[in-house]
N, C-alpha and C positions, 0 to 999 in steps of 0.2 A: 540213853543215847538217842542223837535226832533219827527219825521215819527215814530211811535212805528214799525212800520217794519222794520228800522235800520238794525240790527242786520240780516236780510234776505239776504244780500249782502255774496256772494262767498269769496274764500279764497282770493283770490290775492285782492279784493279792501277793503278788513278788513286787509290785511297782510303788504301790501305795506310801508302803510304811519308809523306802525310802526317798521318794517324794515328801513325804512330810517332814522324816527326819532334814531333807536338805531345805525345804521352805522354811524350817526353824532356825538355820543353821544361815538360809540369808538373812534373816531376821535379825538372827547375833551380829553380822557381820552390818548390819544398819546402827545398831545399838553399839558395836564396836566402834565404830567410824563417829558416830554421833558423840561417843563420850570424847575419843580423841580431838576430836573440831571443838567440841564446847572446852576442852581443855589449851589449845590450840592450833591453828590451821598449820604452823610449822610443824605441831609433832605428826598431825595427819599424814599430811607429806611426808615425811621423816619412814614414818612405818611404813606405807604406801611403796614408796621406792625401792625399804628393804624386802619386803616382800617380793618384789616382783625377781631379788634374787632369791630367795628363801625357798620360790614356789620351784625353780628349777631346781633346789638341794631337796626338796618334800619326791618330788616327781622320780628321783636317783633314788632315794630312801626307800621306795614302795617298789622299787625293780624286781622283785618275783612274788605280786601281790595279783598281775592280772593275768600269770601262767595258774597263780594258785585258783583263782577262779574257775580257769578252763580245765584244767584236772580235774578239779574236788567235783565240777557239775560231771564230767564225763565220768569218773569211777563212780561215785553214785549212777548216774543211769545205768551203766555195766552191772551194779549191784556188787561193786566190790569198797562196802564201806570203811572195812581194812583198811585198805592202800589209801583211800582219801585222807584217813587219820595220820597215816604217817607220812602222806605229801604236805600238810600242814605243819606238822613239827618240821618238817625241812624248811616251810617259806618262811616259819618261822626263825628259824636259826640263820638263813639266808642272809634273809631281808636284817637282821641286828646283824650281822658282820658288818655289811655294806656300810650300813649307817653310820657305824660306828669309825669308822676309816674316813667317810663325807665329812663328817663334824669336827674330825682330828684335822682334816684342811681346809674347813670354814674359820674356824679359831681365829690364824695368825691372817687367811685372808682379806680378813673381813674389808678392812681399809681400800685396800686395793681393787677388789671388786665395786665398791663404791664408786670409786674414781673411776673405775674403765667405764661405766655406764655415764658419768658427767653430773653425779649426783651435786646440786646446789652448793656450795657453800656455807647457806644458812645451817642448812641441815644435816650436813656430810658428819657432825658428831653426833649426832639421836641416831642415825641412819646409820653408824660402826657400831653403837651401845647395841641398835635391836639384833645385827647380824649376829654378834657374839654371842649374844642370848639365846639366838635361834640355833647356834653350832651345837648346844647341848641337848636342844629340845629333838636333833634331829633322829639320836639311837630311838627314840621314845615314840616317835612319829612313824619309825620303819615297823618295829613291832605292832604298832594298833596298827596300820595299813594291811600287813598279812593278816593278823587277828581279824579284823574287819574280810575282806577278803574271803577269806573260811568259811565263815559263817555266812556270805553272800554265797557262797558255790553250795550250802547246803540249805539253802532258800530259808536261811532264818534273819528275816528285814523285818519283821516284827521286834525282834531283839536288840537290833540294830539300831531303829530307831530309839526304843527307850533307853540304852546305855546312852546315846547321844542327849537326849531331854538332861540327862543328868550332868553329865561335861560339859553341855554348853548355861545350864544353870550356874554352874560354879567358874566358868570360865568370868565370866560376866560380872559376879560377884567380887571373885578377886580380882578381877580388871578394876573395876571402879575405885574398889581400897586401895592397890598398890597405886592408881596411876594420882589420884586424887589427897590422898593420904587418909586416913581417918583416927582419932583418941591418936593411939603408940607408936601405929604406924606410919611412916612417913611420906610426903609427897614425894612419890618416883619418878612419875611422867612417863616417858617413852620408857625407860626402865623398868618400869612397873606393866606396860603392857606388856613387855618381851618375859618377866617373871610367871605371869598368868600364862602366857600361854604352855609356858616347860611346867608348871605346876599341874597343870588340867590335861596335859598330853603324857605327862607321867603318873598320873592316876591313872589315866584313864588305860594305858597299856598293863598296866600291872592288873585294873581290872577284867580287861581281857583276857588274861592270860588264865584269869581262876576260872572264868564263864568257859572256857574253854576245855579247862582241865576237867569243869563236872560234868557240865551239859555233852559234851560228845566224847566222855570216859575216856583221856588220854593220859590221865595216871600214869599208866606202864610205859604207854610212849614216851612219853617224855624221861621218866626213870631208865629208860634201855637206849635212851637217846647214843648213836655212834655217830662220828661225821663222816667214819668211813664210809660206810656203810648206807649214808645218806647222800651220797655224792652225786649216786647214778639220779637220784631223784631231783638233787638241787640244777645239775644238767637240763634235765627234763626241762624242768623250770625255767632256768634260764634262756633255752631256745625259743619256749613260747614267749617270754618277757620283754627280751631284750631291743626286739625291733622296737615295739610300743613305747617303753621306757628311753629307749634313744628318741624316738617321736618326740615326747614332751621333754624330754632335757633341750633339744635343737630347738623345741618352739620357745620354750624358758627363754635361752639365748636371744632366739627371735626376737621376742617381743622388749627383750632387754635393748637388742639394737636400736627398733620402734621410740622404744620411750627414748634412749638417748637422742633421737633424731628431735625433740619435743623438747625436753627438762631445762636446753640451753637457751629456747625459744621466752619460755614463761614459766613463774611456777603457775598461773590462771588454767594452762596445759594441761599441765600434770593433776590439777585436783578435779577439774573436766572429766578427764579420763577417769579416775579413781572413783568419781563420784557415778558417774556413768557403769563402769565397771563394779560395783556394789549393787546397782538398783537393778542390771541385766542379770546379776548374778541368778534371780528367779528364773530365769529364760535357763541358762545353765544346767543348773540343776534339775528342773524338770525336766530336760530333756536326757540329763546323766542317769534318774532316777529308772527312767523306761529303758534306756539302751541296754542299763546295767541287768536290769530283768530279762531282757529278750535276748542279754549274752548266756544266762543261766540256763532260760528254756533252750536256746539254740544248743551250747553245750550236753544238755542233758539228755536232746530228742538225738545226738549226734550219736553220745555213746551205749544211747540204747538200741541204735539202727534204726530210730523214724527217723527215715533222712526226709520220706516226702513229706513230713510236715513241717520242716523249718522254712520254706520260702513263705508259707502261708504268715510263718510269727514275725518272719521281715518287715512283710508288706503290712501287715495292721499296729505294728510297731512306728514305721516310719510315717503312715496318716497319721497315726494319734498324735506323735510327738510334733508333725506338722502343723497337724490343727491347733494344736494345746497353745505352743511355745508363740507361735507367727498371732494369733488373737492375744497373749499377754502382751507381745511388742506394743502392740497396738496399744495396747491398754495403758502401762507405762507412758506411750509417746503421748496420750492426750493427759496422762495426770503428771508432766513433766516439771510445771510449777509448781504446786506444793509439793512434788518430790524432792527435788533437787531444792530446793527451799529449806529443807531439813539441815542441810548441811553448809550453805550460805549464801550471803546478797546479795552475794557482788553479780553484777546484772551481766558482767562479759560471759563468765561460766555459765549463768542460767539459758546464755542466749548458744553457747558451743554443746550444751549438754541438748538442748531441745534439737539441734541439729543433726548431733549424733544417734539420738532415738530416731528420728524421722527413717535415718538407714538401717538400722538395725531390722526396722520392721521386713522387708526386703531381704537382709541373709538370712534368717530366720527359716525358712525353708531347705536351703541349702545344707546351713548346717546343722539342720536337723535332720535329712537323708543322710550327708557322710557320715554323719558322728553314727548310727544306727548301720550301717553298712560295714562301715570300719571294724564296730566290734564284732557284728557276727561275722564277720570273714573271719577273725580272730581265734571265736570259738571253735571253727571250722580247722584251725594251725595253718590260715592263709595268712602270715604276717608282713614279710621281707620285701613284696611286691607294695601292697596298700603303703607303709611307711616309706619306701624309695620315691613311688609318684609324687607325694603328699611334699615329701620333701623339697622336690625338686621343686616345685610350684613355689613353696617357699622361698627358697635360695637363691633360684633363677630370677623368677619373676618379681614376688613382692617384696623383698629387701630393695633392688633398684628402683623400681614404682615409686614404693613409697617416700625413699631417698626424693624423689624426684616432686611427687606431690607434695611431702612435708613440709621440705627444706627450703627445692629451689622454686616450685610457685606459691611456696610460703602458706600453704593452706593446714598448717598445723595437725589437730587433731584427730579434724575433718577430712585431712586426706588419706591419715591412716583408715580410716573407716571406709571409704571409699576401695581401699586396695585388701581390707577385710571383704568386702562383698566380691569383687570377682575371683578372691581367692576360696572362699567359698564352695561358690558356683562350681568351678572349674575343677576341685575336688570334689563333688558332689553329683559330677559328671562321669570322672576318672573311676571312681568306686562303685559306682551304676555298672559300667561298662563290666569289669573285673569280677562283680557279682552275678553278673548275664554270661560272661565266658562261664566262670566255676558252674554254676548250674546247667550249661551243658555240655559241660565235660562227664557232671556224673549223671 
């Protein structure tokens, strides 16, 4: 069974392993992107598009994946390893319902979600193929997201990372054969990457499920599994979850409106964006890697009663993740030519991509305070506040902005970025504030 003091462990040895795990996993997502463009720039696009609906059914899939974090850390610090085992066979039982209901109405959706975002024409059949493929990979995404999850609240990111080295080794592998063909196997294409990914996300959850059952002794758990009986607990769950998970389904949507403001404009747009959006991906993840540690430690000093140390793991949390993230922008924005060079010539994209880095360097800060603010409010069960603001800023403000920059003075990609930076800001402002109230309140 894991140390129930786990989760005691400092920022760097909770942050590391999945920082690295997620700098591999951009990595994949370079070599993903790379084999699709050298295979064709339509299937790029094609996957690109569907993803960006895919990522709001992932985000609905993992809906009591970031309550399970702030439980499993808080019963661990109370020293009640018990109940952590058995809030985990809930998220897990949870999160596979959910899933499995989201995928039974991604199925016959699939087309029609296409079309309501303006998806091309060239591409609108690769772009129905990957949805459908992704409706089945999604039960399988919901399970390794709680699985995952569990084992982040019981500070084992060491583990983490190497089941990942091993999924995205094989991801990759059979990405290349389905999409390419090889000997028996046939050239699939876009259906061959949508294969790899249900392939390597149903491995990989079945393999969590056995790391699960040895490494933190839930044999009996699971064997006495009741859902009555689990109900009070999936509640639990859901109250911490469901703001957060409504957050990222609205921003899914969000960014789904975004791009349609774009897709009708150029596909030049859209692989701008995707190309950009891969190479930030680093920025991203490093900064998910740390938030995610310092929701652990917050959670765990919460349910052990250090309350006066969690301001201390805020503020060195959101320097580091400052300093880290805002000098790779940077770094990125001057190797923007051979970067973006990896994925093609055309000199309009090389010239809208070096644009779009030039801003990035600049949000970089911002959203690397909210993002770091946000979750420890979270760990704290401040959720309904942080997600209403966050919201609103969205809905009110930058959907019409951007409308306005995108469309009607016609500054495409570039001005979604632009309405990315003071949205930002101005939640990075709102969660500042919100973290200065709660602190003295208690």
């Amino acid at each position: 069974m894991l140390a129930v003091t786990a989760p005691e462990k400092s920022l760097f040895p909770l942050s590391y392993p999945l920082l690295l795990n997620a700098l591999v996993g951009m990595l994949v997502m370079l070599v993903d992107m790379k084999i699709l463009s050298a295979y064709s720039e339509n299937a790029a696009a094609a996957v690109s598009i569907a993803n960006q609906i895919l990522l709001v059914a992932f985000d609905f899939s993992s809906l009591f994946a970031a309550g399970a974090v702030v439980m499993v850390s808080r019963q661990l610090g109370a020293g009640r390893a018990d109940s952590a085992r058995k809030t985990a066979v809930a998220a897990l039982a949870a999160n596979a319902m959910a899933s499995l209901l989201l995928g039974l109405f991604l199925l016959p959706a699939a087309p029609y979600l296409a079309a309501a975002i303006n998806c091309p024409s060239e591409i609108f059949s690769d772009a129905t193929i990957y949805l459908r493929v992704g409706a089945f990979t999604i039960l399988f995404n919901g399970i390794m997201m709680a699985a995952t999850a569990v084992l982040r609240g019981h500070g084992e990111t060491r583990l983490i990372f190497l089941l990942g080295i091993a999924a995205y080794t094989t991801y990759l592998a059979s990405e290349y054969l389905l999409v390419f063909g090889w000997g028996v196997i046939p050239e699939l294409g876009v259906l061959g990457s949508g294969l790899a990914t249900l392939l390597v996300r149903m491995s990989a959850a079945i393999l969590l499920l056995v790391v699960l059952v040895r490494r933190l002794q839930m044999r009996d758990i699971f064997h006495n599994f009741q859902l009555r009986s689990s109900l009070a607990r999936m509640r639990q769950l859901f109250d911490l979850s469901w703001p957060g998970t409504i957050d990222n389904f609205a921003y899914g949507f969000y960014q789904m409106i975004l791009v349609s403001f774009i897709a009708s404009q150029s596909v030049a747009m859209l692989l701008s964006r995707t190309f950009i959006l891969t190479l930030t991906a680093v920025l991203t993840v490093t900064l998910m890697a740390i938030s995610q540690a310092n929701e652990v430690m917050v959670g765990f000093r919460y349910g052990a009663g250090r309350k006066q140390e969690i301001n201390g793991c805020v503020i060195r949390s959101s320097l580091v993740s400052t300093l880290l993230t805002t000098s790779l922008a940077f770094v990125l924005y001057q190797l923007a030519d051979p970067l973006v060079g990896l994925f093609t010539e055309q000199r309009e994209i090389l010239r809208l991509a070096k644009q779009l880095l030039w801003i990035t360097i600049f949000v970089q800060p911002f959203s690397a305070v909210n993002t770091i603010l946000f979750h420890s409010l979270r760990a704290l069960g401040d959720v309904v506040v942080p997600v209403m603001g966050t919201q609103i800023m969205m809905w009110v403000l930058s959907v019409p902005l951007a409308y306005v920059l995108a469309v009607k003075m016609e500054l495409g990609t570039v001005g979604l970025w632009y309405v990315l930076l003071l949205e930002e800001a101005l939640k990075a402002i709102f969660l500042l504030i919100r973290w200065i109230q709660r602190q003295y309140k208690s």
